[in-house]
Residue frames as qw, qx, qy, qz and C-alpha x, y, z in Angstrom:
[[0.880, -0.240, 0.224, 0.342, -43.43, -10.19, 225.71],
 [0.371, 0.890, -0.231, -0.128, -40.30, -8.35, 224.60],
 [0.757, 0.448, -0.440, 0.183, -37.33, -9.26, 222.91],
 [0.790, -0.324, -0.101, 0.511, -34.39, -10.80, 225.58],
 [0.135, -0.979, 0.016, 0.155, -32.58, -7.76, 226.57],
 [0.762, 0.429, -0.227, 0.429, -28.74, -7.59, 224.76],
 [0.771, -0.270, -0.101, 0.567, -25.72, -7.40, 226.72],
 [0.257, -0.894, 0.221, 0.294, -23.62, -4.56, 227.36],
 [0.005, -0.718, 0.548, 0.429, -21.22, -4.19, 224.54],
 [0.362, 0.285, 0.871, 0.169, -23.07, -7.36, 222.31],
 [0.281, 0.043, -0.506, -0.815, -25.11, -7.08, 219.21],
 [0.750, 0.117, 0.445, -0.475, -28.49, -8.62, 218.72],
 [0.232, 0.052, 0.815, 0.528, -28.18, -11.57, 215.41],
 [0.142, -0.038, -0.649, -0.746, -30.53, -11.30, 212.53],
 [0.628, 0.307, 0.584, -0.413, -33.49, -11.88, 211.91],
 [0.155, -0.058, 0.846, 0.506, -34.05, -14.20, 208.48],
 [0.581, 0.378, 0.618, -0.371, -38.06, -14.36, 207.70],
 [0.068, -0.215, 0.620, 0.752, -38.34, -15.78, 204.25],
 [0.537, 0.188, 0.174, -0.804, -41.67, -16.23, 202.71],
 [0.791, -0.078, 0.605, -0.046, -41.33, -19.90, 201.75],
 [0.667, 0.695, 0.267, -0.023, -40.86, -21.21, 198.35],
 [0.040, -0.890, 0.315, 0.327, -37.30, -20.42, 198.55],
 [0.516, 0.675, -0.520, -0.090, -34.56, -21.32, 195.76],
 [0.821, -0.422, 0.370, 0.100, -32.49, -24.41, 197.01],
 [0.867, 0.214, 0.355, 0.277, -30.64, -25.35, 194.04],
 [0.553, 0.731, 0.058, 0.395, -27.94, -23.80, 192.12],
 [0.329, 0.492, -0.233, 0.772, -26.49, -20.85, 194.33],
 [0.421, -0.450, -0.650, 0.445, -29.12, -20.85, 196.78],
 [0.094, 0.645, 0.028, 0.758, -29.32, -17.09, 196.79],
 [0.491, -0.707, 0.111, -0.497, -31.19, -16.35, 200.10],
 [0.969, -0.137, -0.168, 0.114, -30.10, -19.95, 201.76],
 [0.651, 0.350, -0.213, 0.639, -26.40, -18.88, 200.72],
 [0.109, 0.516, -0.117, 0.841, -26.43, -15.74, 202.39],
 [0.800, -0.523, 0.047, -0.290, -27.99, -16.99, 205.75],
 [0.966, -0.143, -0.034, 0.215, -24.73, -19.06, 205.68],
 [0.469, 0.474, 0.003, 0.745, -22.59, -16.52, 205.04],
 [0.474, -0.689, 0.041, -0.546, -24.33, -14.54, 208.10],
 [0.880, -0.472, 0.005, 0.059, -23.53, -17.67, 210.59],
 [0.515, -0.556, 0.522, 0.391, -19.89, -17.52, 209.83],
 [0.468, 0.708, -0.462, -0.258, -19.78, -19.24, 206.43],
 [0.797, 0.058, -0.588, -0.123, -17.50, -22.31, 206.31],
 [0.176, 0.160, -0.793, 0.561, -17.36, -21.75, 210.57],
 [0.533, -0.303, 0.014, -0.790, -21.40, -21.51, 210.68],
 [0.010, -0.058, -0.893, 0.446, -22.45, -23.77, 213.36],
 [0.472, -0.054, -0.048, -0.879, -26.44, -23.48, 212.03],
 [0.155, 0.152, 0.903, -0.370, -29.54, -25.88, 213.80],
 [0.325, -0.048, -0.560, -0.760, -32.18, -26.66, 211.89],
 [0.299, 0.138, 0.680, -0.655, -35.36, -26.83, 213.81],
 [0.192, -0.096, -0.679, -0.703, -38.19, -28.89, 211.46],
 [0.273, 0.188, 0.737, -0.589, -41.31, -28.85, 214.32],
 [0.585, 0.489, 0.230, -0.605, -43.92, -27.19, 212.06],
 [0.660, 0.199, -0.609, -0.393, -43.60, -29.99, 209.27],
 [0.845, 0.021, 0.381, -0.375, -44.68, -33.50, 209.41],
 [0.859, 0.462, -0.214, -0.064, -42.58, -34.79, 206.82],
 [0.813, -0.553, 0.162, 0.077, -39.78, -36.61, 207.40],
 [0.684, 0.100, 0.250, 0.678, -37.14, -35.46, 205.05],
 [0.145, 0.967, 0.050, 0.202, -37.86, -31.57, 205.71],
 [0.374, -0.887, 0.232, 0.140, -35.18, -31.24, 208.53],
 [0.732, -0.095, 0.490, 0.463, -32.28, -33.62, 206.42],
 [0.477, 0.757, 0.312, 0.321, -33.53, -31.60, 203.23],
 [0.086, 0.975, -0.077, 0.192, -32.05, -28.35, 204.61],
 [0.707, -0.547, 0.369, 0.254, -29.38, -29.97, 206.57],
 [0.618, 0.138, 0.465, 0.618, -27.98, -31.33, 203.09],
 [0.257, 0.906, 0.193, 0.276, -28.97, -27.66, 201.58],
 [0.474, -0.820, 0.280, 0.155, -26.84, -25.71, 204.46],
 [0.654, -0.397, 0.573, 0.294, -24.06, -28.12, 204.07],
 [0.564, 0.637, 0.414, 0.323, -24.17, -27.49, 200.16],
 [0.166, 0.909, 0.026, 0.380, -23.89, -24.16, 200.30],
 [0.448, 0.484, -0.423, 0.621, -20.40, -24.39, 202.63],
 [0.592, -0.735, 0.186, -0.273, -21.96, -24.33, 206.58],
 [0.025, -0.586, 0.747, -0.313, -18.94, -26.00, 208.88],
 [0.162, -0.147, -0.942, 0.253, -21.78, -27.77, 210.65],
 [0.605, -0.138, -0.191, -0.761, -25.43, -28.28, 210.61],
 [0.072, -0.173, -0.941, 0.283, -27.85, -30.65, 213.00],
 [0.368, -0.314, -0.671, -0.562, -30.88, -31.30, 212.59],
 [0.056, 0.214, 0.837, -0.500, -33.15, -31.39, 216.39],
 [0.449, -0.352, -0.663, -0.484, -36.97, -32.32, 216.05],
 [0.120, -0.041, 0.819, -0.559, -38.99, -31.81, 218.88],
 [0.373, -0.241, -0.805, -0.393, -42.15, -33.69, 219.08],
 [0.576, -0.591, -0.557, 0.093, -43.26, -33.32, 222.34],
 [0.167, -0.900, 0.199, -0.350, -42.84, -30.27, 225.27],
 [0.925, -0.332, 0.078, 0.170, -40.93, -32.84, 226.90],
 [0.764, 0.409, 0.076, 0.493, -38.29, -32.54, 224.26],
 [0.268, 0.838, 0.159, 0.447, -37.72, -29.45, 225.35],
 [0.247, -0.919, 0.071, -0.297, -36.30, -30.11, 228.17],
 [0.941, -0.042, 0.047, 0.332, -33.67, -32.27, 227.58],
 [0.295, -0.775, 0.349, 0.436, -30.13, -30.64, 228.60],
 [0.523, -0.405, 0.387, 0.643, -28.66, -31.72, 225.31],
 [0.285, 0.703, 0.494, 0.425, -30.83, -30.41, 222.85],
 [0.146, -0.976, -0.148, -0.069, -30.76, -26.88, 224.56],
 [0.453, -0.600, 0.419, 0.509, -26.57, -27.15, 224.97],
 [0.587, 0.167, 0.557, 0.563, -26.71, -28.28, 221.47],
 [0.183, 0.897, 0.296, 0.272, -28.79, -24.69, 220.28],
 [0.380, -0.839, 0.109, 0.372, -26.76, -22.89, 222.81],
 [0.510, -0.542, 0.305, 0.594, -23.81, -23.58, 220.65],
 [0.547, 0.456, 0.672, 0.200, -24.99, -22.03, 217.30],
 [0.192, -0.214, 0.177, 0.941, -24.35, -19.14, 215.36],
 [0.255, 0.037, -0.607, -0.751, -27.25, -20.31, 213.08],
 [0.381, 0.318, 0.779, -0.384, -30.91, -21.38, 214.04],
 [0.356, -0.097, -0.686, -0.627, -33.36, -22.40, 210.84],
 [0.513, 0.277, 0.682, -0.441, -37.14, -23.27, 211.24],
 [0.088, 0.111, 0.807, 0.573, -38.61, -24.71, 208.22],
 [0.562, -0.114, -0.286, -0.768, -42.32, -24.50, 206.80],
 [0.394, -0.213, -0.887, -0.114, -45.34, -26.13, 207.67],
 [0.395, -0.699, -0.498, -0.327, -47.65, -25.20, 210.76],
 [0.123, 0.598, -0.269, 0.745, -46.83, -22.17, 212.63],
 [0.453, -0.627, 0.208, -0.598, -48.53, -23.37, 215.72],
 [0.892, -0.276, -0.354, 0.057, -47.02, -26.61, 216.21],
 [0.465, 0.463, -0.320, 0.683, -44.02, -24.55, 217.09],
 [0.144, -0.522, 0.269, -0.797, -45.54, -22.31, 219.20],
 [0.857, -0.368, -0.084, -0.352, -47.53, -25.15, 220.97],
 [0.923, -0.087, -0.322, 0.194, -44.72, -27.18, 221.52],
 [0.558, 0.253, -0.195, 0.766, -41.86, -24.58, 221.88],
 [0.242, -0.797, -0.082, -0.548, -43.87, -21.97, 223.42],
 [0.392, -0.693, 0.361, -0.485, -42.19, -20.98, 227.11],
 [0.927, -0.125, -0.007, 0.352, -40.09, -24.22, 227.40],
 [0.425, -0.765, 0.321, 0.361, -36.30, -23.76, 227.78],
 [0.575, 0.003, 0.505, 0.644, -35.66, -24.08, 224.66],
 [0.177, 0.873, 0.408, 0.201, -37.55, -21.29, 223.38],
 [0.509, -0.795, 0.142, 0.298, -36.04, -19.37, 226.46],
 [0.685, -0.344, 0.410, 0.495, -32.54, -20.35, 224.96],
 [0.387, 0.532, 0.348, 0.668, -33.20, -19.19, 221.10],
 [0.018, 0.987, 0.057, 0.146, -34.51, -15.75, 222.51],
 [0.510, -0.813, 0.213, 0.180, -31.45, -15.49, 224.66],
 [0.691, -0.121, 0.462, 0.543, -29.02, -16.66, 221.98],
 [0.292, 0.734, 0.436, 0.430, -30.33, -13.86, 219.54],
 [0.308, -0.948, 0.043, -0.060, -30.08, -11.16, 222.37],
 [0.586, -0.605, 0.455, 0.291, -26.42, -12.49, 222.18],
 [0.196, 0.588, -0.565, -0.545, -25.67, -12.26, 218.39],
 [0.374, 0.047, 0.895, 0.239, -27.10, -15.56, 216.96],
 [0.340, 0.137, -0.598, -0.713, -28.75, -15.34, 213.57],
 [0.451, 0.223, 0.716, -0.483, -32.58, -16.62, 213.47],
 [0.391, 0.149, -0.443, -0.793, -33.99, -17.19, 209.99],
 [0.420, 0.335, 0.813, -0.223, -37.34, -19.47, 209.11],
 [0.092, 0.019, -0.692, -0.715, -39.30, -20.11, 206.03],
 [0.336, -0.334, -0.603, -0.642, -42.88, -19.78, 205.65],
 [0.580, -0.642, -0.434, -0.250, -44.49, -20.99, 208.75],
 [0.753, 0.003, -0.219, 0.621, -40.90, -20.70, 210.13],
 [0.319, 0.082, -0.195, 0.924, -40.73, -16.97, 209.76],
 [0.524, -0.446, -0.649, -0.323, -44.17, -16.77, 211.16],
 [0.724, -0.582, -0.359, 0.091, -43.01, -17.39, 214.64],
 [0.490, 0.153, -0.365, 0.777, -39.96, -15.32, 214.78],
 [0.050, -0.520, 0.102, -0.847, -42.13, -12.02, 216.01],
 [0.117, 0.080, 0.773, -0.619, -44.25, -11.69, 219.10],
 [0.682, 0.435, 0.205, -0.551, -47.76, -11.19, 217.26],
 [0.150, -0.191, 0.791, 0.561, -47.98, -14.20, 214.87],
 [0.730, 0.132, -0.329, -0.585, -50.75, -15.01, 212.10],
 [0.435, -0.225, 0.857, -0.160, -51.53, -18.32, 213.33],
 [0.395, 0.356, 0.798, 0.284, -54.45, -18.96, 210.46],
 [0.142, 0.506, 0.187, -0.830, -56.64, -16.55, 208.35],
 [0.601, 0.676, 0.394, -0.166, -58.81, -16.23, 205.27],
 [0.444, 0.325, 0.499, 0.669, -57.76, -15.13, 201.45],
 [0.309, 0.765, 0.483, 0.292, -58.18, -12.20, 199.95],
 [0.432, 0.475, 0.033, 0.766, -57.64, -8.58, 199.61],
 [0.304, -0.671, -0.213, -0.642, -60.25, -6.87, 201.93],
 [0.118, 0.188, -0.752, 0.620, -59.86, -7.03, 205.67],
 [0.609, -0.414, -0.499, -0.457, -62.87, -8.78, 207.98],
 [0.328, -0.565, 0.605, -0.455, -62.48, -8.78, 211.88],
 [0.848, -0.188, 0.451, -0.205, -62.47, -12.63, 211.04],
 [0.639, 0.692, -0.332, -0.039, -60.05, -12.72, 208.40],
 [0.211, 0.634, -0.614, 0.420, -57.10, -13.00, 210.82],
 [0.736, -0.670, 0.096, 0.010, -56.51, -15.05, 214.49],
 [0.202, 0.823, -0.400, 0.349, -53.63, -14.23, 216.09],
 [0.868, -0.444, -0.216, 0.049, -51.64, -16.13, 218.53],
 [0.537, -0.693, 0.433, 0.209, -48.00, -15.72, 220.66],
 [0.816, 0.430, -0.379, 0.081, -45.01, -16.16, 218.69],
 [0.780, -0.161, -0.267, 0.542, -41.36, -16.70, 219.80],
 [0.135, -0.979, 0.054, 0.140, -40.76, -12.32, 220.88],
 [0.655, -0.261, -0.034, 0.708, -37.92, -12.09, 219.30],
 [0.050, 0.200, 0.397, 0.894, -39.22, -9.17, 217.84],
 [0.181, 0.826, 0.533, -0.029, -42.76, -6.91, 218.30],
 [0.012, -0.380, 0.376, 0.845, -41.57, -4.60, 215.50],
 [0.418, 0.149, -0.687, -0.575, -43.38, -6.63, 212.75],
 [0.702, 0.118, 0.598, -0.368, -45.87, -9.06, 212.28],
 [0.035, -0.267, 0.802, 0.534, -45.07, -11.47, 209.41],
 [0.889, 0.226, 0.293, -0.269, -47.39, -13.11, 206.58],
 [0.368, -0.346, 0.767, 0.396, -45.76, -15.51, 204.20],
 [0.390, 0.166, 0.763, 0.488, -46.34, -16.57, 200.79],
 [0.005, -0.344, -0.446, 0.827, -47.87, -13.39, 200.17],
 [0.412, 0.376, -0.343, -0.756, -48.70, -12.30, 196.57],
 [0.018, 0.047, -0.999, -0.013, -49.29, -16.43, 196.24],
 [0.045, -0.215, -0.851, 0.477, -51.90, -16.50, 198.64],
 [0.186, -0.682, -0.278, -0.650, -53.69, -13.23, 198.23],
 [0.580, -0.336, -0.482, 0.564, -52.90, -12.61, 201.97],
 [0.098, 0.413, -0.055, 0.904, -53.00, -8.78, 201.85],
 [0.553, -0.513, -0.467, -0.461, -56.73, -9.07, 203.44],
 [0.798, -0.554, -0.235, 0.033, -55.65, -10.71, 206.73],
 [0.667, 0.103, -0.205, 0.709, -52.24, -8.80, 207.15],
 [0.102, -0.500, -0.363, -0.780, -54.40, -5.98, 207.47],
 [0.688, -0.419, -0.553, -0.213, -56.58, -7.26, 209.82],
 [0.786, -0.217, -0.323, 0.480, -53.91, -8.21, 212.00],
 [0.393, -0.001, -0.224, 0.892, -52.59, -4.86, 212.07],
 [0.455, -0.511, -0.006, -0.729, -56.23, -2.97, 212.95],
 [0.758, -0.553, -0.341, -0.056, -56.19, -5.38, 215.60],
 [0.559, -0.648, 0.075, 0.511, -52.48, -3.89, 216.74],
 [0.272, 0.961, -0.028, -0.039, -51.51, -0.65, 214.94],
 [0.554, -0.749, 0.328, 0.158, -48.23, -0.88, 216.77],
 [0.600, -0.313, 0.556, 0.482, -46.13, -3.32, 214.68],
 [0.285, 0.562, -0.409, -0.660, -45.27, -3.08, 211.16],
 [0.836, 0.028, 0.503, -0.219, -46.77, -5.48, 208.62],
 [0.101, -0.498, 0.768, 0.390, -44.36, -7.40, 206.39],
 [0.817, 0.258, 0.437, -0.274, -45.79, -9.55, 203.64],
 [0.342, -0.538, 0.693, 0.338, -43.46, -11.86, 201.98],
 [0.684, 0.540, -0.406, -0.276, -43.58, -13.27, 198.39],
 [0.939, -0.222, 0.242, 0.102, -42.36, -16.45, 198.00],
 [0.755, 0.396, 0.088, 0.515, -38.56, -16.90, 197.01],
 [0.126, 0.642, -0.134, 0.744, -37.97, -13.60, 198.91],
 [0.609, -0.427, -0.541, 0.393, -36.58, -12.69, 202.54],
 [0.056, -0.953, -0.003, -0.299, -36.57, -9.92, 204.58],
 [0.650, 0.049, -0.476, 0.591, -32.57, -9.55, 206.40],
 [0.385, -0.841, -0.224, -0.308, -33.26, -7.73, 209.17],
 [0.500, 0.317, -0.513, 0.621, -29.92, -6.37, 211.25],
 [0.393, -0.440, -0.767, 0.251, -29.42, -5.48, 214.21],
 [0.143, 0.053, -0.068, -0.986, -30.51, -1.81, 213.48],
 [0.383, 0.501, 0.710, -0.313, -33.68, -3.16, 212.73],
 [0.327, 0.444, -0.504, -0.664, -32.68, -2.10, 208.80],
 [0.784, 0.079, 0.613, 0.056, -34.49, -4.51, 206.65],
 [0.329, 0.591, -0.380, -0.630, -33.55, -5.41, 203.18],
 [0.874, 0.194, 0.251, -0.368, -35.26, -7.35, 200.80],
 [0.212, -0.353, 0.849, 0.331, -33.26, -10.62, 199.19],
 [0.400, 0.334, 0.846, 0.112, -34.83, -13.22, 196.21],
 [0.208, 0.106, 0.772, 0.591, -37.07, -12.70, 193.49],
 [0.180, -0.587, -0.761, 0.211, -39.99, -11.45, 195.15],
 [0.094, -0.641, 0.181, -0.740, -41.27, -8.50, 196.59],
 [0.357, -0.341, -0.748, 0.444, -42.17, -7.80, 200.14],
 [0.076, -0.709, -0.322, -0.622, -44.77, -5.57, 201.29],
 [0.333, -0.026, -0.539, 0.773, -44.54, -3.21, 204.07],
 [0.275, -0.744, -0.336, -0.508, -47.86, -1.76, 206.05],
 [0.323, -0.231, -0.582, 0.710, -47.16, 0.66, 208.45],
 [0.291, -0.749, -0.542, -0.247, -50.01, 1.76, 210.62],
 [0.521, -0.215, -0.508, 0.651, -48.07, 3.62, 212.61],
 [0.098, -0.156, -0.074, 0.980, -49.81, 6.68, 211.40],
 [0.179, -0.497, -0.838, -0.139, -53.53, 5.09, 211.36],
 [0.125, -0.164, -0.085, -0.975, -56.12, 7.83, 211.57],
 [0.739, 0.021, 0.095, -0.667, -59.33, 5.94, 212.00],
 [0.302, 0.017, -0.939, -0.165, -60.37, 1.91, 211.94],
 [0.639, -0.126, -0.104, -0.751, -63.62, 0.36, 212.58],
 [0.527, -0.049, -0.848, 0.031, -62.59, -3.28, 213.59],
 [0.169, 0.193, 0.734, -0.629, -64.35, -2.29, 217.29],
 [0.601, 0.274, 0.259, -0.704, -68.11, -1.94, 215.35],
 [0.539, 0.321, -0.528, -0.572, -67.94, -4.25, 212.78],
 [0.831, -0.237, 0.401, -0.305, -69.40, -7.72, 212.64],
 [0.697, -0.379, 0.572, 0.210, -67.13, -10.88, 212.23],
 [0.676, 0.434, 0.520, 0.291, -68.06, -11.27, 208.27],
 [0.270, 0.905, 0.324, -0.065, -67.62, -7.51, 207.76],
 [0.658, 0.545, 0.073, 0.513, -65.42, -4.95, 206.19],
 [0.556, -0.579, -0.106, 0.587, -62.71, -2.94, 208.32],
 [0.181, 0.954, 0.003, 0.240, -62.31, 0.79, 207.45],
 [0.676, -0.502, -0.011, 0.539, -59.11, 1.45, 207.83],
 [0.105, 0.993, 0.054, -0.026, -57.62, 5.33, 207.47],
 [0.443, -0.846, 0.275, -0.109, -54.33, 6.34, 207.27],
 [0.896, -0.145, 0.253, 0.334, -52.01, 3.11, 206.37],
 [0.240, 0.788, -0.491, -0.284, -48.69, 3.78, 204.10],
 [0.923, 0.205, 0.293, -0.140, -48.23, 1.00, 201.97],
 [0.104, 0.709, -0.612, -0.335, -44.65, -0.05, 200.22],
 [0.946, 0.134, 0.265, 0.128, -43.51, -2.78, 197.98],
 [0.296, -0.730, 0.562, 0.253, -39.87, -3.30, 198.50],
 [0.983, -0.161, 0.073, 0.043, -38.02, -5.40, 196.44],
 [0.826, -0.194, 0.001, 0.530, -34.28, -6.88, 195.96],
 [0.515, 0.058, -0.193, 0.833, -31.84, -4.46, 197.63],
 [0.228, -0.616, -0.046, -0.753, -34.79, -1.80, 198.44],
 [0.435, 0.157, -0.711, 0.529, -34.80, -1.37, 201.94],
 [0.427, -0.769, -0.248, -0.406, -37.29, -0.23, 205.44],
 [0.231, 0.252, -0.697, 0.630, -35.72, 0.86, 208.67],
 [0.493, -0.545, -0.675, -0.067, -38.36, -0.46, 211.41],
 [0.420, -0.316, -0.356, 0.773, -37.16, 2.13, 213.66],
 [0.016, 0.265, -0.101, -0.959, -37.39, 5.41, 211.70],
 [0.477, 0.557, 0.621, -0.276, -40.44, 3.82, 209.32],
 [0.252, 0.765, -0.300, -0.511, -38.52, 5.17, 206.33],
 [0.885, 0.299, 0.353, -0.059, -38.29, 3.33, 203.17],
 [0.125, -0.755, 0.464, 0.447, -35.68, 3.38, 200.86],
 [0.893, 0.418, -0.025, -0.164, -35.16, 2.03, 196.85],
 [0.610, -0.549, 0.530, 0.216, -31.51, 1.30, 198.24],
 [0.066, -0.594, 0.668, 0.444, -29.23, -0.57, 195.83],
 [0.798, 0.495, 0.248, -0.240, -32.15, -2.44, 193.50],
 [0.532, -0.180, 0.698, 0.444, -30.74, -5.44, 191.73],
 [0.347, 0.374, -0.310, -0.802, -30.65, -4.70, 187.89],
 [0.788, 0.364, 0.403, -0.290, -33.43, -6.41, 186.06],
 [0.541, 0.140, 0.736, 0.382, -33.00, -8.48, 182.68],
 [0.265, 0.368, -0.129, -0.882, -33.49, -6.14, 179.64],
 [0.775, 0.337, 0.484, -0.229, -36.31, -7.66, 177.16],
 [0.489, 0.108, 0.556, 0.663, -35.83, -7.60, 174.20],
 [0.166, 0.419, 0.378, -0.809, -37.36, -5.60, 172.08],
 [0.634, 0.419, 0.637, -0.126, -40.47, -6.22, 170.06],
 [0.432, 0.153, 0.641, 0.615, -39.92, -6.84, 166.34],
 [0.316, 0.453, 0.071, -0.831, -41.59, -3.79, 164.03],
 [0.525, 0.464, 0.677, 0.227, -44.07, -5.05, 161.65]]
């Protein structure tokens, strides 16, 4: 599945994928600057809370947004594939600058949202300049290969990882989320001896990846983000190995970006771009 095809003389919108765990309070850093992207105080941004279960995620960000200076923010929930095909939920995305998915299980999305007309409609509003961002399980689903569940740890296992359909707006990348948290490295891996092709992003919490429509990314928040590209994989072993076992893999190139350092998904070039300045320590007292 590839991305909706962009107009003739149109842009494509963002991509947002933050890695959950983001700031809300104070300035908002990554939040802010997703609102600033929709327009600012004309963003028009839809907060989509499927993959939670709580019932004060999709109000939580609604009043966050609308903190941080959006124009106008709504909340739609869909519970059912039905939902999805109600003309005024899909007129109401249509008219957005700004689409949010919150945290929480990456595959109720895709189960519910998968190849309904409202799915349809986010891909096709992106291919037409709307902004897409999503937190944790949120930014999960933006690509076309998503992590749907997977194991801890550091080491890759040709059961570490299952993979499922996301929303395509994107098979550049394959996203994990809370990354350095988790210990996630193991099954990001995985994922990418099972498809060399995309690049694998692994997100720290408190930290997004902005992603233009060059397909420039650059890292926002507190975090890092890691970047594995296989694009120049020599050798892997995930066809002989058995389900519990370890995955030779040859050949990866392996960054860790963080605020203002940058990866162009195109060219596979990395870049320590314009790296916010750190806090000096002090320095330690001489005895």
């Amino acid at each position: 599945m590839s991305p909706s095809r962009v107009p003739e003389g149109e842009e494509r919108g963002w991509l947002v994928p933050i890695g959950g765990a983001e700031e809300k309070r104070n300035d908002g850093l990554i939040l802010g600057r997703f609102v600033q992207l929709c327009g600012g105080a004309d963003a028009d941004i839809v907060v989509i809370p499927t993959a939670s279960q709580l019932a004060d995620s999709g109000p939580r960000y609604e009043q966050v947004f609308t903190s941080l200076g959006a124009g106008r923010v709504s909340v739609i929930d869909f519970d059912t594939r039905r939902d999805c095909h109600e003309r005024n939920r899909i007129d109401r995305i249509s008219q957005a600058s700004g689409i949010f998915f919150t945290g929480g299980n990456q595959l109720r999305i895709s189960t519910l949202l998968g190849g309904t007309p409202v799915a349809q409609a986010i891909r096709a509003g992106n291919a037409h300049g709307v902004h897409v961002g999503g937190t944790s399980a949120g930014a999960a689903i933006l690509s076309q290969h998503m992590i749907a569940f997977g194991e801890e740890g550091g080491s890759p296992t040709a059961n570490s990882v299952r993979l499922a359909p996301g929303l395509g707006l994107t098979n550049r990348f394959v996203i994990d989320q809370h990354f350095r948290q988790r210990d996630r490295l193991g099954r990001l891996l995985a994922a990418l001896a099972y498809n060399p092709y995309a690049v694998g992003i692994g997100l720290d919490e408190d930290t997004a990846a902005f992603i233009g429509p060059d397909d420039n990314l650059e890292v926002v928040g507190s975090g890092a983000v890691t970047v594995v590209d296989a694009g120049q994989l020599q050798f892997s072993s995930m066809d002989q190995v058995e389900d519990d076992e370890p995955v030779c893999l040859l050949g990866l190139t392996v960054h860790i970006l963080v605020a203002g350092a940058t990866f162009n998904l195109r060219t596979r070039k990395a870049s320590a771009g314009t790296l916010a300045p750190h806090k000096k320590l002090p320095s330690k007292k001489q005895h």
